[in-house]
MARKE-731308 format. One record per residue: residue number from 1; residue in one letter; x, y, z of N, C-alpha, C in turn. Coordinates in pm, 1 decimal, always signed. Layout:
<nupas>
NUPA  num  residuo      n_c1      n_c2      n_c3     ca_c1     ca_c2     ca_c3      c_c1      c_c2      c_c3
NUPA  NUM        A         X         Y         Z         X         Y         Z         X         Y         Z
...
</nupas>
This chain:
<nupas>
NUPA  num  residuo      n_c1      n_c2      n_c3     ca_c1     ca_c2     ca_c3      c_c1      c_c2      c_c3
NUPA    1        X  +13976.5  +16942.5   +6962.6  +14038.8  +16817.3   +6998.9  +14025.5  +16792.9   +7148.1
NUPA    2        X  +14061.4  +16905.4   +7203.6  +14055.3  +16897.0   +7361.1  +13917.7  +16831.5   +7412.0
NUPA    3        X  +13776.2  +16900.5   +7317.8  +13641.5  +16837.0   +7359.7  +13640.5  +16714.1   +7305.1
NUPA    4        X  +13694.1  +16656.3   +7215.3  +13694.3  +16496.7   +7208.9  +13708.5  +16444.9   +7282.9
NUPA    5        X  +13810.0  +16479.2   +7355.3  +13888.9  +16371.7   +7514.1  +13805.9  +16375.6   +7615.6
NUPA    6        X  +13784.5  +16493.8   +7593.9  +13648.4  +16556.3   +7746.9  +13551.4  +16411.6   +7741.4
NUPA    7        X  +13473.2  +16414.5   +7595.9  +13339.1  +16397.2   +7560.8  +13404.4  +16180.6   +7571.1
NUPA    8        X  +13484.9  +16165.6   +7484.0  +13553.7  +16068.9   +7501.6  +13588.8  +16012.9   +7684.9
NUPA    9        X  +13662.6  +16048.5   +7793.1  +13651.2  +16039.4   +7906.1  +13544.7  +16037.9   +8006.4
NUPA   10        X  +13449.7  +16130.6   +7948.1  +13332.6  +16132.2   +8023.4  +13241.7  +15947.2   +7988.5
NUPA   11        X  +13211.2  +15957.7   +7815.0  +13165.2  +15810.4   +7749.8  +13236.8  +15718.0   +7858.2
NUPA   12        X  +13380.0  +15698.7   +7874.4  +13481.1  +15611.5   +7939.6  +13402.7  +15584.4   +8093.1
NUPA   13        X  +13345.1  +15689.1   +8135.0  +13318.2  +15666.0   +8311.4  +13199.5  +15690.8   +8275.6
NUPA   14        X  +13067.3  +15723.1   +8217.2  +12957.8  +15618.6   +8162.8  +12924.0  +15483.9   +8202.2
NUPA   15        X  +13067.7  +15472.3   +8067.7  +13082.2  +15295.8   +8040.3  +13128.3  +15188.6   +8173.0
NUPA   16        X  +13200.0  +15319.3   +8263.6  +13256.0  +15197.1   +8343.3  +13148.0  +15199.7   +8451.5
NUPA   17        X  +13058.7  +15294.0   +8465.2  +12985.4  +15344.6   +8588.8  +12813.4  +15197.2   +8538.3
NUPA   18        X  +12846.1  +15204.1   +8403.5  +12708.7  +15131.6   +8343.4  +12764.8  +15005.3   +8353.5
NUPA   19        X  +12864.4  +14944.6   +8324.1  +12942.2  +14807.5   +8344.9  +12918.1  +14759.1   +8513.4
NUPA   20        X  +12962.9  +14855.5   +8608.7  +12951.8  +14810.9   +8710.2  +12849.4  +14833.9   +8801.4
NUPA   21        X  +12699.4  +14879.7   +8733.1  +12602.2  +14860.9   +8776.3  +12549.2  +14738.0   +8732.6
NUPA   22        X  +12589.4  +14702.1   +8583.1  +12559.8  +14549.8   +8559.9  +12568.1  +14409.1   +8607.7
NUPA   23        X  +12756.3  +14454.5   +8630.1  +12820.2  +14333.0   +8739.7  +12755.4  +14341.3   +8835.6
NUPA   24        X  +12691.0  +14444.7   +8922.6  +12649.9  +14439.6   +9018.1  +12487.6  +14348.4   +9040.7
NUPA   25        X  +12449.4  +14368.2   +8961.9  +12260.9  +14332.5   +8894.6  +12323.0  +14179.0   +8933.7
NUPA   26        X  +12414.5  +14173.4   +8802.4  +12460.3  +14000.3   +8750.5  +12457.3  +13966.5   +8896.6
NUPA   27        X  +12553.6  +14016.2   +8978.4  +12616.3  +13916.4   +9100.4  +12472.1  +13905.2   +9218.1
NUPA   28        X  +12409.0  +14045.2   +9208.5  +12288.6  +14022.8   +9272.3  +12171.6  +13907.2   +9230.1
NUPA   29        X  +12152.0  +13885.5   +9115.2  +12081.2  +13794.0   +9042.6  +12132.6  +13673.5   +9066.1
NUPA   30        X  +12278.5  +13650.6   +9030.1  +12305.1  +13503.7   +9051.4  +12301.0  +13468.3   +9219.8
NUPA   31        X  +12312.9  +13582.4   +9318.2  +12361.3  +13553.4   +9465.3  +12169.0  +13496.6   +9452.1
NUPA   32        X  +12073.1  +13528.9   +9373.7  +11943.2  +13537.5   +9405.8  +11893.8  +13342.7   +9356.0
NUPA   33        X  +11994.0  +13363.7   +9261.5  +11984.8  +13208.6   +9202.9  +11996.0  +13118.3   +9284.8
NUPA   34        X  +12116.6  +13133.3   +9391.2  +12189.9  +13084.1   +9459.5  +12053.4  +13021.5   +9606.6
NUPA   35        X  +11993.8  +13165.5   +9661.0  +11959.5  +13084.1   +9725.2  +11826.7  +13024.8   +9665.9
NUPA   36        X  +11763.6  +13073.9   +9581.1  +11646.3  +12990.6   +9507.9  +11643.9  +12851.1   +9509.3
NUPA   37        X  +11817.9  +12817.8   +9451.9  +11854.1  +12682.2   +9419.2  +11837.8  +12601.7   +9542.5
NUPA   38        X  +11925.9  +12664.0   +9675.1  +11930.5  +12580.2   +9797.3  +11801.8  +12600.5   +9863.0
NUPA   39        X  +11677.7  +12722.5   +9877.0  +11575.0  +12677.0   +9914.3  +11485.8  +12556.2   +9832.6
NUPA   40        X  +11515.8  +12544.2   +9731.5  +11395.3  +12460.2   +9647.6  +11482.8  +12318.9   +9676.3
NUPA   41        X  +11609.6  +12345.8   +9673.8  +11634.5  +12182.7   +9728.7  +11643.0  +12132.7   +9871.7
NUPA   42        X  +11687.3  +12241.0   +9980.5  +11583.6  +12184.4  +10120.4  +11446.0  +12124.8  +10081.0
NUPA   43        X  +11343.1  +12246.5  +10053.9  +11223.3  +12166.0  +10077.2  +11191.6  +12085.6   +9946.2
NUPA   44        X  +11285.6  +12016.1   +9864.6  +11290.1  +11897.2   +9767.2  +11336.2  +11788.0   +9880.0
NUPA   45        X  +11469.3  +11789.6   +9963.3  +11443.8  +11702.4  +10101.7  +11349.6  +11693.2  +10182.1
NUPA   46        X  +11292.1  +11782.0  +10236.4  +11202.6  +11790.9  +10326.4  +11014.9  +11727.9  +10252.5
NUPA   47        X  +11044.6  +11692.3  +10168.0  +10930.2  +11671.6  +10085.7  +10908.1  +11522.1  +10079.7
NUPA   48        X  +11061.3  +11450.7  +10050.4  +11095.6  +11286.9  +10059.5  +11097.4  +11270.3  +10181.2
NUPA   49        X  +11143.5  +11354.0  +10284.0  +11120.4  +11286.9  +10422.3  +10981.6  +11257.8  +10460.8
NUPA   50        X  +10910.0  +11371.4  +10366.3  +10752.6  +11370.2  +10439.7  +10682.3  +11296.4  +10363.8
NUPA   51        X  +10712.9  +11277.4  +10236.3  +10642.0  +11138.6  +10190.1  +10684.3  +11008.1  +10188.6
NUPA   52        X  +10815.0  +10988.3  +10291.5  +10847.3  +10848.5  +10331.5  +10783.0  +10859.4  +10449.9
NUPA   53        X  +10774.2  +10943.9  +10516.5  +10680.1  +10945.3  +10669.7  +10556.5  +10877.9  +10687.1
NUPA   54        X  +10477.1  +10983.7  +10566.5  +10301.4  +10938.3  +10502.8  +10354.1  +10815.2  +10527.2
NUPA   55        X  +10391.7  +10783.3  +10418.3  +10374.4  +10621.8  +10398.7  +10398.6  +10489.8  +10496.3
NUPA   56        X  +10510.3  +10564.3  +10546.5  +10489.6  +10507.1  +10680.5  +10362.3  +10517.7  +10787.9
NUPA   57        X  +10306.9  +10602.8  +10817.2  +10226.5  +10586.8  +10963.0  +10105.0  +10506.2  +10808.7
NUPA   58        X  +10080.9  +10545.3  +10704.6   +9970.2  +10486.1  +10619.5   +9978.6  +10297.5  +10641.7
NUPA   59        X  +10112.3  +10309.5  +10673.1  +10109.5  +10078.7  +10633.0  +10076.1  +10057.0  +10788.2
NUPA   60        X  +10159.0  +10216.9  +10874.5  +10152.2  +10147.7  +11020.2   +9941.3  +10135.7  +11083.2
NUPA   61        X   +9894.3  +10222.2  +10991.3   +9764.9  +10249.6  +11039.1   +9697.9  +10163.3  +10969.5
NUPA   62        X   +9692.5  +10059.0  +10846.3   +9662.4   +9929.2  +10786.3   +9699.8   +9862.8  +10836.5
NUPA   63        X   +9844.3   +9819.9  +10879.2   +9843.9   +9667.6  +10992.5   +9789.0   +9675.0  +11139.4
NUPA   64        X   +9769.6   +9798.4  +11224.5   +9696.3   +9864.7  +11347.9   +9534.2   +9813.4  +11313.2
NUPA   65        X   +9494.4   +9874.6  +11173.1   +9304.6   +9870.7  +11149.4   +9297.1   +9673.1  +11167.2
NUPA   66        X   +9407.7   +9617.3  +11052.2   +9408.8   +9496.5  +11049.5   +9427.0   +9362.6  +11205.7
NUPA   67        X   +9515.3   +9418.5  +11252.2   +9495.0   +9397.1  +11418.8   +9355.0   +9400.8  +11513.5
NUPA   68        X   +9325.4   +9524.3  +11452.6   +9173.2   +9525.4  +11512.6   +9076.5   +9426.2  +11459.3
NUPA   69        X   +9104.2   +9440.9  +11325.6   +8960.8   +9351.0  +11271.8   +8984.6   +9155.5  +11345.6
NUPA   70        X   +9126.3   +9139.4  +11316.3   +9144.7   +9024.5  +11375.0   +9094.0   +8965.3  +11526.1
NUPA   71        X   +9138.8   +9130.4  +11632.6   +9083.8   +9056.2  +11757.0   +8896.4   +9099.1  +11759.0
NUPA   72        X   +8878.0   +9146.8  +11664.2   +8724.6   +9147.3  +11668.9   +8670.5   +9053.0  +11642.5
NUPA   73        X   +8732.3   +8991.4  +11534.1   +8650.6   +8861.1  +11517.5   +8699.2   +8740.9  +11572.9
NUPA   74        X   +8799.5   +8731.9  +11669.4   +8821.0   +8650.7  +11775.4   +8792.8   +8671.3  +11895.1
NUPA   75        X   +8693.7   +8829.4  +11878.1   +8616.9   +8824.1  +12057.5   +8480.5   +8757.2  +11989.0
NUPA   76        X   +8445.2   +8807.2  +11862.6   +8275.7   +8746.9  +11816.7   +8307.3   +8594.3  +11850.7
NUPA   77        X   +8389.8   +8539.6  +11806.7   +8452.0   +8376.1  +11855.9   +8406.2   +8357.4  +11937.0
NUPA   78        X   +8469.9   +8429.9  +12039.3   +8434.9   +8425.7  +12201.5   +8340.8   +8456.0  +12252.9
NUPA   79        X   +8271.0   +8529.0  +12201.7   +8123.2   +8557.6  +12233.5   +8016.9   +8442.9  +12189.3
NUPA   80        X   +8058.0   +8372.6  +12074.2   +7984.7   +8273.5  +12024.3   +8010.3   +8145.1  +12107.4
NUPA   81        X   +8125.6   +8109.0  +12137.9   +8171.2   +7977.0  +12209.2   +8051.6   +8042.6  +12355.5
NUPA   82        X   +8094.8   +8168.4  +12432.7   +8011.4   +8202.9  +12514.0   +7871.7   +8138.3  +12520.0
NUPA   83        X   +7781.5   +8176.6  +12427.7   +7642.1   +8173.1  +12410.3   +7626.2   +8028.9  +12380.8
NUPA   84        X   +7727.4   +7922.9  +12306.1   +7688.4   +7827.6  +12330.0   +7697.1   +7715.1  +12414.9
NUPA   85        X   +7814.9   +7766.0  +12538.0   +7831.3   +7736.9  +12717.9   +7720.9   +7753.1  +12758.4
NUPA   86        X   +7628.6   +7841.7  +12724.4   +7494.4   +7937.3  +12806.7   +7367.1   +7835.4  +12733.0
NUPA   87        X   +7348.9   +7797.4  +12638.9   +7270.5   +7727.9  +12538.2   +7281.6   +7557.0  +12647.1
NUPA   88        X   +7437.0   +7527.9  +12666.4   +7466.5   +7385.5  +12695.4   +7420.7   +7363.3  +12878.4
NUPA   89        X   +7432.9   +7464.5  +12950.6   +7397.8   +7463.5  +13070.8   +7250.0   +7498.8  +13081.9
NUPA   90        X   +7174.5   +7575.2  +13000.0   +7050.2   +7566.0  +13037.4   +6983.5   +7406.9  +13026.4
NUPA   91        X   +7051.8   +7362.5  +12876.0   +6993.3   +7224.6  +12813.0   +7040.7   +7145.3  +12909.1
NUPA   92        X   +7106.8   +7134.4  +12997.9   +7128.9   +7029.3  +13085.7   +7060.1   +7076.0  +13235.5
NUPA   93        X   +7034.3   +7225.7  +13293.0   +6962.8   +7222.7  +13349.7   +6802.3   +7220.4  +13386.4
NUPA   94        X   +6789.9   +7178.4  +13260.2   +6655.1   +7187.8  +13282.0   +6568.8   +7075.4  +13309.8
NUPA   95        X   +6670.8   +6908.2  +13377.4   +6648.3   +6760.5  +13344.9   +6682.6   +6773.7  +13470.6
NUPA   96        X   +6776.1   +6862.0  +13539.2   +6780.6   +6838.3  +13712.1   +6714.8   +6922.4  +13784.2
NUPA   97        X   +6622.3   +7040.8  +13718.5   +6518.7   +7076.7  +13743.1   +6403.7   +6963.6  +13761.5
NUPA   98        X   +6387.2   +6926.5  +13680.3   +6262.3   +6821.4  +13645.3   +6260.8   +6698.5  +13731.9
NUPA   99        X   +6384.1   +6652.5  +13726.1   +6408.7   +6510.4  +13824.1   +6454.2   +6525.6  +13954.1
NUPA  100        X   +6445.8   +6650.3  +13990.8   +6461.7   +6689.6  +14113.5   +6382.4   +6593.2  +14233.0
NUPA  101        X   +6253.9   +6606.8  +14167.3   +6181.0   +6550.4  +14287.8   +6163.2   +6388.4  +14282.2
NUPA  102        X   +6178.3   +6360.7  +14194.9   +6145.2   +6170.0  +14131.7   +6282.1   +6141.2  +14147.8
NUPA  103        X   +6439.9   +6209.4  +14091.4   +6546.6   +6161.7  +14096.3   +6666.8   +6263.9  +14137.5
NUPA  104        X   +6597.6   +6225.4  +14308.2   +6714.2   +6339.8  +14348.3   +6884.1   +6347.1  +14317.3
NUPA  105        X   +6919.4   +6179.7  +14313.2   +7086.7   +6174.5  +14301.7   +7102.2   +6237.9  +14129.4
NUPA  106        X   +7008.5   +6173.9  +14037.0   +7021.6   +6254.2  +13916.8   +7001.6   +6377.8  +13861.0
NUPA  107        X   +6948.5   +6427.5  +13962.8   +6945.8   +6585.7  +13974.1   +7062.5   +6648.0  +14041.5
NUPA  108        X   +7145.9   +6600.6  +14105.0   +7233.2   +6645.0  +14181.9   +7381.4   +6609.2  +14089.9
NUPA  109        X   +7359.2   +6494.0  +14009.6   +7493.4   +6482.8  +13921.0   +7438.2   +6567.8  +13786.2
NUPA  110        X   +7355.8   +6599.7  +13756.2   +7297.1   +6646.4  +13652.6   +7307.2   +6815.0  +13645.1
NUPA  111        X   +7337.9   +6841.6  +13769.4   +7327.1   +7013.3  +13785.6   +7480.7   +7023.6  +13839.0
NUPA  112        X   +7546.4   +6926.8  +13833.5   +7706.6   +6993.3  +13818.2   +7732.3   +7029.7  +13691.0
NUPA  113        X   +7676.1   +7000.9  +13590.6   +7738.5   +7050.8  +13428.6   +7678.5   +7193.5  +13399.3
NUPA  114        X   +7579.1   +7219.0  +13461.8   +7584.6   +7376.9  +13459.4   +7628.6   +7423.5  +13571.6
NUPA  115        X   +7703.9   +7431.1  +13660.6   +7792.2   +7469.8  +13713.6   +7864.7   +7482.2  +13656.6
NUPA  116        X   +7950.3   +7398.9  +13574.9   +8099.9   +7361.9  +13491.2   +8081.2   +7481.0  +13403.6
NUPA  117        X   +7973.9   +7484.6  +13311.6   +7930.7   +7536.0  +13232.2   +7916.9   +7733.0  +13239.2
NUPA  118        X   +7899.6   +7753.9  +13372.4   +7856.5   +7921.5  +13450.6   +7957.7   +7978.1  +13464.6
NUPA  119        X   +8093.2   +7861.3  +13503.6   +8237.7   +7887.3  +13549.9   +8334.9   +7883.0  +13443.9
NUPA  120        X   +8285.5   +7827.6  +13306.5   +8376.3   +7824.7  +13225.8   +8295.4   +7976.7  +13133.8
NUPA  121        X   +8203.3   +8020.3  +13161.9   +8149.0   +8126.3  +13093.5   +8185.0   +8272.1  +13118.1
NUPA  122        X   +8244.6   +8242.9  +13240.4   +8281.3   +8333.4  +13299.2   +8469.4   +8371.5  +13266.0
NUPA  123        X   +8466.5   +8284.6  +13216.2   +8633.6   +8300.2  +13168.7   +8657.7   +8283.2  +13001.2
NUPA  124        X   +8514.7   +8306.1  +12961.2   +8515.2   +8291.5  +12785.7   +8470.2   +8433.4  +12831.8
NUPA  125        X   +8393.8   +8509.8  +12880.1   +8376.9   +8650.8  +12879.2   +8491.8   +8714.6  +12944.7
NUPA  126        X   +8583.9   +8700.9  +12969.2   +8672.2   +8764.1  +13016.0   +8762.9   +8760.0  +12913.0
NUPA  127        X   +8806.4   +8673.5  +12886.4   +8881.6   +8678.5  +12722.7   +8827.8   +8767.1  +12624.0
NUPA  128        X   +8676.0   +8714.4  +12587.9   +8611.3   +8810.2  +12541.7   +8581.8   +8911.6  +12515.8
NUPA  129        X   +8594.6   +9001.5  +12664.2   +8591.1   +9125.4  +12700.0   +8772.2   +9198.1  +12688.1
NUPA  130        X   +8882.2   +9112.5  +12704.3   +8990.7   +9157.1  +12662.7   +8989.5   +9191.7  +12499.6
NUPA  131        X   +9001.8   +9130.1  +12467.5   +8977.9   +9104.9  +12326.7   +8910.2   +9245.7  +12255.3
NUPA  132        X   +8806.6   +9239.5  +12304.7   +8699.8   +9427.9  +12267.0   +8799.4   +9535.0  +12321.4
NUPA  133        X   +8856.6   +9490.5  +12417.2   +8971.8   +9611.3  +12455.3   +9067.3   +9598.8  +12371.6
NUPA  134        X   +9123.8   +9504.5  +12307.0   +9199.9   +9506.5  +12181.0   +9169.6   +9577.5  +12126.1
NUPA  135        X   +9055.8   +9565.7  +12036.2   +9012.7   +9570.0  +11930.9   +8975.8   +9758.5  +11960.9
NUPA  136        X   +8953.1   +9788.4  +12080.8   +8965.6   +9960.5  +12094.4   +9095.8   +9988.7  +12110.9
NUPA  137        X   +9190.1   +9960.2  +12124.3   +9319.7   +9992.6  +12149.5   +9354.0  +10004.7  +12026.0
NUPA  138        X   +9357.0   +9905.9  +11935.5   +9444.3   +9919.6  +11784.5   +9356.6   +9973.7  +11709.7
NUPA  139        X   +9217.8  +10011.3  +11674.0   +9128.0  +10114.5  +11605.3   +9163.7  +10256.1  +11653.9
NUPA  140        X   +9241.2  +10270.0  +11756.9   +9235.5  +10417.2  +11817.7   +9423.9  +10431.5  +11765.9
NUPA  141        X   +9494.0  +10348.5  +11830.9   +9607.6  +10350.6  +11738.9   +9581.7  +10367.8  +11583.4
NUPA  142        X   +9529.5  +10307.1  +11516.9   +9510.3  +10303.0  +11400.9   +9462.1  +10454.0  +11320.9
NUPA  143        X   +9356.9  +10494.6  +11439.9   +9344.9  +10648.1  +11390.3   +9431.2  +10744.2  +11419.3
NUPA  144        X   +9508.1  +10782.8  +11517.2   +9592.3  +10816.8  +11566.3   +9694.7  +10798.2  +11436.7
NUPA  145        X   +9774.0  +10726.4  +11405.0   +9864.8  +10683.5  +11280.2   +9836.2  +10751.4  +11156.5
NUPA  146        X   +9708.4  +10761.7  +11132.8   +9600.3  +10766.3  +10981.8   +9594.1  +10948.9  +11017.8
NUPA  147        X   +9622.6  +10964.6  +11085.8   +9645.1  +11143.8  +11140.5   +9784.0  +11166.0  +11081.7
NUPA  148        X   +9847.5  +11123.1  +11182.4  +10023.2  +11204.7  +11130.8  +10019.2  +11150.2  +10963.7
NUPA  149        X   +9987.0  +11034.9  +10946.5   +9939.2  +10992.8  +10778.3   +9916.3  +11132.1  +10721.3
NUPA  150        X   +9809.1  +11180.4  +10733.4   +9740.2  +11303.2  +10676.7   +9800.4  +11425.2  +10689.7
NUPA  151        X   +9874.8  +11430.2  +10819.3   +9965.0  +11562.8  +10804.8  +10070.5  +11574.7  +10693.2
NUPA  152        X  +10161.0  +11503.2  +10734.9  +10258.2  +11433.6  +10612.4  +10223.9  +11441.1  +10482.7
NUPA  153        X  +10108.0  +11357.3  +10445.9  +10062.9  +11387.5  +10287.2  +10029.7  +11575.9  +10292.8
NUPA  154        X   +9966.0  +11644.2  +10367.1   +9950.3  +11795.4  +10352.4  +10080.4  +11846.0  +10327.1
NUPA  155        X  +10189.3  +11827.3  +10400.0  +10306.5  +11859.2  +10408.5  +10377.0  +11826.4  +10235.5
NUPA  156        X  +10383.8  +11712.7  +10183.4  +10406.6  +11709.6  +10081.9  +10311.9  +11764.6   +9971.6
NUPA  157        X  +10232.9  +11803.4   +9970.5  +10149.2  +11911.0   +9896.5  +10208.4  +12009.3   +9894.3
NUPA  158        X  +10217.1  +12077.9  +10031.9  +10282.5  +12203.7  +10019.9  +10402.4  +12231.7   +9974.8
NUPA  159        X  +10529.4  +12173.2   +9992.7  +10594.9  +12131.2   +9927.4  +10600.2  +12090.0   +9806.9
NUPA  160        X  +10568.1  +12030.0   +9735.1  +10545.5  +12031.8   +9629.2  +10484.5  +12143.1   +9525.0
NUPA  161        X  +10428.6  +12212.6   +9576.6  +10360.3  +12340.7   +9520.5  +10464.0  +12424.8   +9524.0
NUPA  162        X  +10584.6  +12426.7   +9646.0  +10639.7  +12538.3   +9677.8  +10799.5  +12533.9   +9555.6
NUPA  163        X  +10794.3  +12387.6   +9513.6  +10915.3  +12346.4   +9388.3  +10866.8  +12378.3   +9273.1
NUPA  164        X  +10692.8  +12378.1   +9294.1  +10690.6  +12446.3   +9143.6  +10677.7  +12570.3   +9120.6
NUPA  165        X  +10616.0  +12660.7   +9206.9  +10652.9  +12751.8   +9230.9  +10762.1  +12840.4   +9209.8
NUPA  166        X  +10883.0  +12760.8   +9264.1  +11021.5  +12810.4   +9280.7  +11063.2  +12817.9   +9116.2
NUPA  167        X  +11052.0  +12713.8   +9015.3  +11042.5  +12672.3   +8890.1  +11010.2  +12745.3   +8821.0
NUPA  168        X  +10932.6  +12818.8   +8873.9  +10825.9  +12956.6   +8788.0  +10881.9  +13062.5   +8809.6
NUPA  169        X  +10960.8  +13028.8   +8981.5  +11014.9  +13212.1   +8952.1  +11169.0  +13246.7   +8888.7
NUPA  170        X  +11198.1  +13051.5   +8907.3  +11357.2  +13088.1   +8849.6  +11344.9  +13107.6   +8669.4
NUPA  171        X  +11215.7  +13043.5   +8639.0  +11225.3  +13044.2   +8453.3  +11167.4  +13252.5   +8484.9
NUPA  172        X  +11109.9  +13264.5   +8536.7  +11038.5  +13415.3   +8516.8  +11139.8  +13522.1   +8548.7
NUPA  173        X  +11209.7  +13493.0   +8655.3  +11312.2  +13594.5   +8699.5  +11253.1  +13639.3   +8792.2
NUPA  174        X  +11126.2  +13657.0   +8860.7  +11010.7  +13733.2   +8898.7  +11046.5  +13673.0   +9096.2
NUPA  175        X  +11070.6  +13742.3   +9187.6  +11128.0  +13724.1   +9300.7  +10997.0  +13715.2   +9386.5
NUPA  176        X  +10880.9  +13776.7   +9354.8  +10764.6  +13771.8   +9424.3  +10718.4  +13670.0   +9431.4
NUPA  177        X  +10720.0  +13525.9   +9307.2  +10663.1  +13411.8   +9295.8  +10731.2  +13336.0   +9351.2
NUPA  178        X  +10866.9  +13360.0   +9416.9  +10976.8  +13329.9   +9474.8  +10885.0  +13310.5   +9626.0
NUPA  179        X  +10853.3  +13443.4   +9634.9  +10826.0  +13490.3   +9811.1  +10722.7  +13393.1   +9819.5
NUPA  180        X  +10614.2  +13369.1   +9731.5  +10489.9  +13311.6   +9744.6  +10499.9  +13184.1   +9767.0
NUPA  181        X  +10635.1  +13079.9   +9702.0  +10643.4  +12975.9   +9731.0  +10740.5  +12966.0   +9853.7
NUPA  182        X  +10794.9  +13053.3   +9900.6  +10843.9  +13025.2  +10029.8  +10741.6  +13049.7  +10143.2
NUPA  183        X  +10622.6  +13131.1  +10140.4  +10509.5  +13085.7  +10226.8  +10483.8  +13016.0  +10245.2
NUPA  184        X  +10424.6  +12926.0  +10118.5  +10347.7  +12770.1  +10134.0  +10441.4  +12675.5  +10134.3
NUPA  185        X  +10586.0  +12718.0  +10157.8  +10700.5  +12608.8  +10180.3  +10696.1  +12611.4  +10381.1
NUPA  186        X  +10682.9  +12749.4  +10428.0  +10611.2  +12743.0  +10622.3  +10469.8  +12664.3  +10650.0
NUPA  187        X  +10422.8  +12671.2  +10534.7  +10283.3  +12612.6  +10594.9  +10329.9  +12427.8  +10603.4
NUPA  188        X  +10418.0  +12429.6  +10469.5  +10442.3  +12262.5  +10479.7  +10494.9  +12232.4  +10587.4
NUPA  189        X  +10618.4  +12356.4  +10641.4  +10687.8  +12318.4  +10771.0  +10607.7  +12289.0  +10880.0
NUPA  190        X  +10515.8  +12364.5  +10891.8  +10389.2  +12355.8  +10992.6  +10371.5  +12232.5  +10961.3
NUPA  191        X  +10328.2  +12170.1  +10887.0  +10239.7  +12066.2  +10881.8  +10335.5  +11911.8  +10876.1
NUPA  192        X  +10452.0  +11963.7  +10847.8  +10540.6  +11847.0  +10874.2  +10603.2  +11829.3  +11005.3
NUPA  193        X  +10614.2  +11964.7  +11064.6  +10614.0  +11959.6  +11233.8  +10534.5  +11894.3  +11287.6
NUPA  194        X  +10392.8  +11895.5  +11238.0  +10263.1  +11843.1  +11316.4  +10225.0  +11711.9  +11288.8
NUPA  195        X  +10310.1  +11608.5  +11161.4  +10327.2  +11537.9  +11156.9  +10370.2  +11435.1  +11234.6
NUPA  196        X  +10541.1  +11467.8  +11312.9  +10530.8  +11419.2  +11441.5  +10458.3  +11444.3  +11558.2
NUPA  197        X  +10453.2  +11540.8  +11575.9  +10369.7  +11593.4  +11730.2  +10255.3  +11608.2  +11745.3
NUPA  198        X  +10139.1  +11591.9  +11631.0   +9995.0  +11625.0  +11580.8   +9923.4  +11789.8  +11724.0
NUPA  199        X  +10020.0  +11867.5  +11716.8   +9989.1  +11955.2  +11799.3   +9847.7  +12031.4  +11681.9
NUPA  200        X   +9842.8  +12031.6  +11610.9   +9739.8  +12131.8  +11562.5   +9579.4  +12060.7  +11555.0
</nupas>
């Protein structure tokens, strides 16, 4: 009888020694849940920030390209009104050339319109020439924009990989597929850092 109790007491602290290696597993597992849950929902935020970002510098780098195309084809304008100032002063100088010597006063009122004509050409190329500086200013903005664009979309890739990931290790139990998506959850950080600052 006495070895019943023995054998009985000993089973007893077994049971309690195997119970509270369990609780212990459990509380370790769920503390593991725990942060699984709050990393996969940071970078579930950090994922909407970076694909409201994309999308942003993407419309800002379409109305920037669109800016450009506009003052481009209002310097070709200007280049065209140009050439046909240059077209209108030759065609008129070439009658006070000619009547120079037979009609000097009509050569002399006749060669003020290409004058008019040299002086107003000179201020259609200057517009003109602003205008091409536009048109490099907002193409270079425009690329510039179409960059942090591209970081941003990388950034939500990575991110996104790193939720499914996380998905896989919380259905698996498996903590390594865990680790793997918290790598490519730094690379997104990288790349959503570089989003604003285009340091890379």
């Amino acid at each position: 009888m006495a070895e019943d109790e023995f054998e009985t007491a000993e089973f007893k602290e077994k049971l309690e020694q195997v119970t509270e290696r369990a609780l212990e597993a459990a509380e370790n597992r769920s503390r593991w849940v725990v942060y699984l849950s709050f990393t996969t929902a940071l970078v579930a935020v950090l994922a909407a920030i970076a694909a409201l970002e994309s999308g942003t510098y993407s419309n800002e780098a379409l109305l920037q390209k669109n800016e450009a195309l506009l003052a481009e084809s209002k310097a070709s304008d200007q280049w065209a009104y140009y050439q046909s100032k240059s077209v209108k002063a030759a065609v008129y100088a070439t009658p006070a050339v000619v009547a120079r010597p037979s009609n000097p006063t009509f050569a002399a009122d006749a060669q003020t319109l290409p004058a008019r004509y040299a002086a107003e050409e000179q201020e259609i190329s200057r517009a003109a020439n602003e205008l091409e500086n536009a048109v490099k200013k907002d193409s270079e903005l425009s690329d510039k924009s179409m960059e942090h664009h591209h970081r941003f979309a990388y950034a939500v890739t990575m991110f996104q990989i790193d939720i499914a990931l996380s998905a896989v290790a919380a259905l698996s139990r498996q903590r390594t597929v865990w680790s793997a998506a918290l790598m490519i959850s730094v690379l997104g950080l990288v790349y959503f850092l570089d989003g604003f600052w285009l340091f890379l």
